[in-house]
C-alpha positions as CSV (number, residue, x, y, z in Angstrom):
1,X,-48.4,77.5,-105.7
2,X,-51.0,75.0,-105.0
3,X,-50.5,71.2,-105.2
4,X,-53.1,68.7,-105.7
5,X,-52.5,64.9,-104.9
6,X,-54.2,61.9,-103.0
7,X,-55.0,62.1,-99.6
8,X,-52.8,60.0,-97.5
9,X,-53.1,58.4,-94.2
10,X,-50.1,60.8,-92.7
11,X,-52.9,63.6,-93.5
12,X,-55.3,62.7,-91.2
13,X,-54.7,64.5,-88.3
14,X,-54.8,67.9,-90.3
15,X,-58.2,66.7,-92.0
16,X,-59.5,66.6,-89.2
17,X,-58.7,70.0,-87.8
18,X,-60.2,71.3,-91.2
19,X,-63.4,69.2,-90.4
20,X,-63.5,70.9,-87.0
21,X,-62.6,74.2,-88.6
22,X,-65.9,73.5,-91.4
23,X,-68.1,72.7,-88.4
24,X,-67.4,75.7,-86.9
25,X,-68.0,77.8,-89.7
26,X,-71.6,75.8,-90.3
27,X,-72.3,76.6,-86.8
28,X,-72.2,73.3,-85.5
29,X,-68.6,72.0,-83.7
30,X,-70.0,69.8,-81.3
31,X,-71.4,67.6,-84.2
32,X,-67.8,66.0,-85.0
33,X,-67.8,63.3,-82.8
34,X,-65.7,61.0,-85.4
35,X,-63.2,59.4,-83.4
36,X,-59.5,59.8,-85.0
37,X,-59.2,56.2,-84.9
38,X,-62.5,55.4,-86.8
39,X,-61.4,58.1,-89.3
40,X,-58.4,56.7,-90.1
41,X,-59.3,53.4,-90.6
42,X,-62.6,54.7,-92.5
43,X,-60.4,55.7,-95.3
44,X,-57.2,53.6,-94.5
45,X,-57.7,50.4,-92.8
46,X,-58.7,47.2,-94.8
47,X,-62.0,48.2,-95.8
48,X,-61.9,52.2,-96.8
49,X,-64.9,54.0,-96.9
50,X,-63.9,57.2,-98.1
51,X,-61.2,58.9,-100.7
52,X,-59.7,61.9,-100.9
53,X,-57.8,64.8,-102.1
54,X,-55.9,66.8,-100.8
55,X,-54.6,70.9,-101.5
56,X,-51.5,71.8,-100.2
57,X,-48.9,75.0,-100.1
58,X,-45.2,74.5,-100.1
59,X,-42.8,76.7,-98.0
60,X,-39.2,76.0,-96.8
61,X,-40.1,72.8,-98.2
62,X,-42.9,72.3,-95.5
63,X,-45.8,71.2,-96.5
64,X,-49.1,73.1,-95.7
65,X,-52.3,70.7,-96.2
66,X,-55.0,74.0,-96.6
67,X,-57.6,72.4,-97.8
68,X,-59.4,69.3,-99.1
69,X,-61.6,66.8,-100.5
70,X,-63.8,63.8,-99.1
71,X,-65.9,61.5,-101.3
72,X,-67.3,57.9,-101.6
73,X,-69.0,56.0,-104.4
74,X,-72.4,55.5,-103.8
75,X,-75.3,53.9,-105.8
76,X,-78.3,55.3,-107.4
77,X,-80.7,53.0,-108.5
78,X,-81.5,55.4,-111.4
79,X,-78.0,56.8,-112.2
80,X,-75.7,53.8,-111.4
81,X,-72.5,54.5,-109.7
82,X,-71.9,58.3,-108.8
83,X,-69.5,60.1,-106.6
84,X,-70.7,61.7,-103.7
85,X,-68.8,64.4,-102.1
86,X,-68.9,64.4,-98.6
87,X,-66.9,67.8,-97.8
88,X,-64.5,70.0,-99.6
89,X,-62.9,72.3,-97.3
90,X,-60.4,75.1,-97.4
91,X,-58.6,76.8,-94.6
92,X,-60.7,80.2,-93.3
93,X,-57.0,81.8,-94.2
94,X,-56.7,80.6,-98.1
95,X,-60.3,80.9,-99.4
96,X,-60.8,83.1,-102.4
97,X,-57.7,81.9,-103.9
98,X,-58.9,79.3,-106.3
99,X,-58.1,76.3,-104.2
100,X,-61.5,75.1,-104.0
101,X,-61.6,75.1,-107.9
102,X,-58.8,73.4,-108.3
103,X,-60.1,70.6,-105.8
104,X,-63.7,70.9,-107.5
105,X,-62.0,70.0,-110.9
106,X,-59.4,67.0,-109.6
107,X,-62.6,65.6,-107.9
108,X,-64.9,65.9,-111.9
109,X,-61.4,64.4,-113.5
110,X,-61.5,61.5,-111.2
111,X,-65.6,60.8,-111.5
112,X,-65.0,61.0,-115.1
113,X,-62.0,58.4,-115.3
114,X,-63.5,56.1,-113.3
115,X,-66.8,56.3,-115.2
116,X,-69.2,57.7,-112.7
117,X,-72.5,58.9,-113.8
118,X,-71.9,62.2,-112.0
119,X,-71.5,63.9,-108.6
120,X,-74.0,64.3,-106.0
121,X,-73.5,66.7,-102.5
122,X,-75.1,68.7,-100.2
123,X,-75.1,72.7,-99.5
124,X,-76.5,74.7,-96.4
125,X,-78.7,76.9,-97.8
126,X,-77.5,80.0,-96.1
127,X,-74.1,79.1,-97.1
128,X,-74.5,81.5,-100.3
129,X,-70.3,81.9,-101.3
130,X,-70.1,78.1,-101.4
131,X,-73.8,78.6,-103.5
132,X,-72.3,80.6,-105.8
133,X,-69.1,78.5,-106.6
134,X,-71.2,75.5,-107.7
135,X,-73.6,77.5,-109.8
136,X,-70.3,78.4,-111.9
137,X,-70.2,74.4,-112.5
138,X,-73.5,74.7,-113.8
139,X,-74.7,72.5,-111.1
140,X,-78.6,71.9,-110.5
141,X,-80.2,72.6,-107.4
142,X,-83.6,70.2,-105.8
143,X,-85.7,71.9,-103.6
144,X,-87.9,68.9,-103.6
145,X,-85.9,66.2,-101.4
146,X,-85.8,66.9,-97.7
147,X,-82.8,65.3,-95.8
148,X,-83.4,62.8,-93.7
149,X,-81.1,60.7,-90.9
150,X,-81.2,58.6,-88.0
151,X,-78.4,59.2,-85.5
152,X,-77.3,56.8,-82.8
């Protein structure tokens, strides 16, 4: 049985280990340099940042966080107020078990209640399982926008 609820500052230290565990897997681990500290006050601390949900297993009542959901609102000068989602993650161990859906759907309930004008992410595009998931949402795809960033 999976459970579905808010993410909660307690949770951060395992969010973490799945965002080491995601950079991994996209071939990239020394690009986490997020302190712990800077996370938790990113989505905790007086001014949060970010939201989340989080998927969890129950066993011996012990609580298994095994995957999750990262977003913040962000503004589109032609769309209005949309949710962007930052990262949804499941454990290497529990994909292919519908968790991912059921994150995908809590995160399209929540835009919708809080009146967003849709949600707006990014894919690798080798990344062809997480491809296919989203083209079951009917989601479109722009080849036309080339990501951009500054780093310091």
């Amino acid at each position: 049985m999976i459970n579905i609820r808010r993410a909660e500052k307690a949770d951060c230290s395992r969010l973490l280990e799945l965002i080491k565990e995601l950079a991994h897997f996209e071939k990239a681990p020394e690009e986490v340099t997020v302190s712990f500290e800077h996370f938790v006050e990113s989505g905790f601390g007086t001014n949060p940042v970010w939201k989340g949900f989080v998927a969890s297993t129950t066993e011996n009542n012990i609580e298994k966080i095994v995957g999750f959901a990262l977003y913040y609102i962000r503004y589109s000068t032609w769309k209005g107020q949309r949710m962007y989602l930052e990262d949804i993650i499941v454990s290497e161990e529990m994909r292919g078990k519908g968790i991912g859906g059921k994150l995908f759907e809590q995160l399209i309930e929540e835009a919708k209640n809080n009146k967003l004008n849709g949600i707006v992410w990014q894919v690798l595009n080798w990344n062809e399982p997480a491809i296919q998931f989203y083209k079951k949402y009917q989601a479109k795809f722009d080849d036309e926008w080339i990501n951009v960033s500054i780093n310091f």
